[in-house]
C-alpha positions as CSV (number, residue, x, y, z in Angstrom):
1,X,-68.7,106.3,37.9
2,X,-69.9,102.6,36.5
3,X,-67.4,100.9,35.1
4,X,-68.6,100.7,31.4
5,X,-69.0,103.9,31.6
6,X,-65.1,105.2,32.1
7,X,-62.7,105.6,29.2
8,X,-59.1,105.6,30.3
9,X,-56.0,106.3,27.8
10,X,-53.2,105.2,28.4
11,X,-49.8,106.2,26.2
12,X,-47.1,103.5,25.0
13,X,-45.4,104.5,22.0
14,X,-44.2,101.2,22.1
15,X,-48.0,99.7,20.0
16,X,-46.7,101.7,16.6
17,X,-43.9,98.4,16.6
18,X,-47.3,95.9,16.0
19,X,-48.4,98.2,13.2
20,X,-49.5,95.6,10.5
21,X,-48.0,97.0,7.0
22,X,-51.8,96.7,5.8
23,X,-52.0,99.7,8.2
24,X,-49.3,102.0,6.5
25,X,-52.0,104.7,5.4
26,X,-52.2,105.7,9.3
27,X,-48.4,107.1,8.1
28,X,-49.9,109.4,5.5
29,X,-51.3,110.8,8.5
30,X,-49.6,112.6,11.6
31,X,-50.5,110.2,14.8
32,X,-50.8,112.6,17.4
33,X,-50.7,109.8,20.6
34,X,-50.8,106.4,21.1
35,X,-51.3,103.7,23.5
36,X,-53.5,101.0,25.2
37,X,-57.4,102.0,25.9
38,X,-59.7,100.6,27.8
39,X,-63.8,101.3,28.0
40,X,-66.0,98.6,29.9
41,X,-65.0,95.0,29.3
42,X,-62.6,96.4,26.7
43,X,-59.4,96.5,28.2
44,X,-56.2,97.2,26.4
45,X,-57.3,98.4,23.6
46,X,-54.5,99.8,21.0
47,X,-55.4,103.0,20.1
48,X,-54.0,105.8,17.8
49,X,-55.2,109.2,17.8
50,X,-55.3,110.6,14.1
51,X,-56.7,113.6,12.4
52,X,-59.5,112.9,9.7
53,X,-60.7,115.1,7.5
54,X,-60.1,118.3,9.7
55,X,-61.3,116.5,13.1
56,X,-59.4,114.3,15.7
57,X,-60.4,110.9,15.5
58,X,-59.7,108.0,17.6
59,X,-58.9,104.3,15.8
60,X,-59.0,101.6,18.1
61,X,-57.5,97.8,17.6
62,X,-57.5,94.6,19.4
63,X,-54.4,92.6,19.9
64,X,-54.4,89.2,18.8
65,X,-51.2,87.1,18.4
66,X,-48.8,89.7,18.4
67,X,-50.6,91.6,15.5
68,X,-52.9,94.1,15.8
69,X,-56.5,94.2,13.9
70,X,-58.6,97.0,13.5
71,X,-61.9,97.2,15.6
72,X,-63.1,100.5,15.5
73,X,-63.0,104.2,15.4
74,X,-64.6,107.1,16.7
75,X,-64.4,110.8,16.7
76,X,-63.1,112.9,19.3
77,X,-64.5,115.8,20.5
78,X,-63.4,118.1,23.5
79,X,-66.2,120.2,25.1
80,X,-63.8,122.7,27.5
81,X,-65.4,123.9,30.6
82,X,-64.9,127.1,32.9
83,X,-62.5,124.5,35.2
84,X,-60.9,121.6,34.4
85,X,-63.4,119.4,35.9
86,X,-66.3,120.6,33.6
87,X,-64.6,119.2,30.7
88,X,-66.1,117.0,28.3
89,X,-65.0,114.4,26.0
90,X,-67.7,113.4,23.3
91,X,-67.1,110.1,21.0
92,X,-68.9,109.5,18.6
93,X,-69.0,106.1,16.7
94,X,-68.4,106.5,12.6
95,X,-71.4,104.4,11.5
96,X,-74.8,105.6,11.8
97,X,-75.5,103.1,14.6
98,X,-73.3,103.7,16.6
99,X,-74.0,105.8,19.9
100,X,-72.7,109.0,20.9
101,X,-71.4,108.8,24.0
102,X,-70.1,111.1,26.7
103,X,-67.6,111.4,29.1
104,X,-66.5,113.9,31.7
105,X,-62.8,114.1,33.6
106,X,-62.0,112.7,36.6
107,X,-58.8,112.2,38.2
């Protein structure tokens, strides 16, 4: 699979430490996992895995001088397959130019 194509999580409780107080509101809401992200040239992404409004999304940050900054968010949705390997994970950007893009498992 090309590389800016793969979307790998990886979980570190550890990122909710360089929550910025700015972000507090992501409190009001249950945070489900968290960790480091990386898509394409994108590598080590913070990410926190929320529910909004009803649907899982994901909110992405970069790391910059020991803070983080919010850079994005997407929603997640989770096509299952018959097997395992016929699953599908669908993100899908939360501005109206943003792509919908798809990935399936591998391991």
């Amino acid at each position: 699979m090309e590389r800016e194509r793969q979307l790998t999580f990886k979980k570190d409780t550890t990122v909710l430490r360089l929550l910025s107080p700015k972000y507090y509101a992501f409190n009001e809401k249950p945070i489900y996992h968290a960790g480091y992200m990386s898509y394409g040239e994108h590598t080590d992404l913070v990410f926190f895995l929320i529910e909004n409004n009803g649907n899982p999304c994901v909110v992405f940050f970069e790391e910059k001088d020991g803070d983080i900054h919010l850079k994005n968010g997407a929603y997640l949705f989770i096509a299952r397959g018959s097997y395992k390997d016929e699953d599908k994970l669908i993100l899908v950007g939360d501005h109206a130019t943003e792509p919908t893009t798809e990935f399936i498992r591998i391991e």
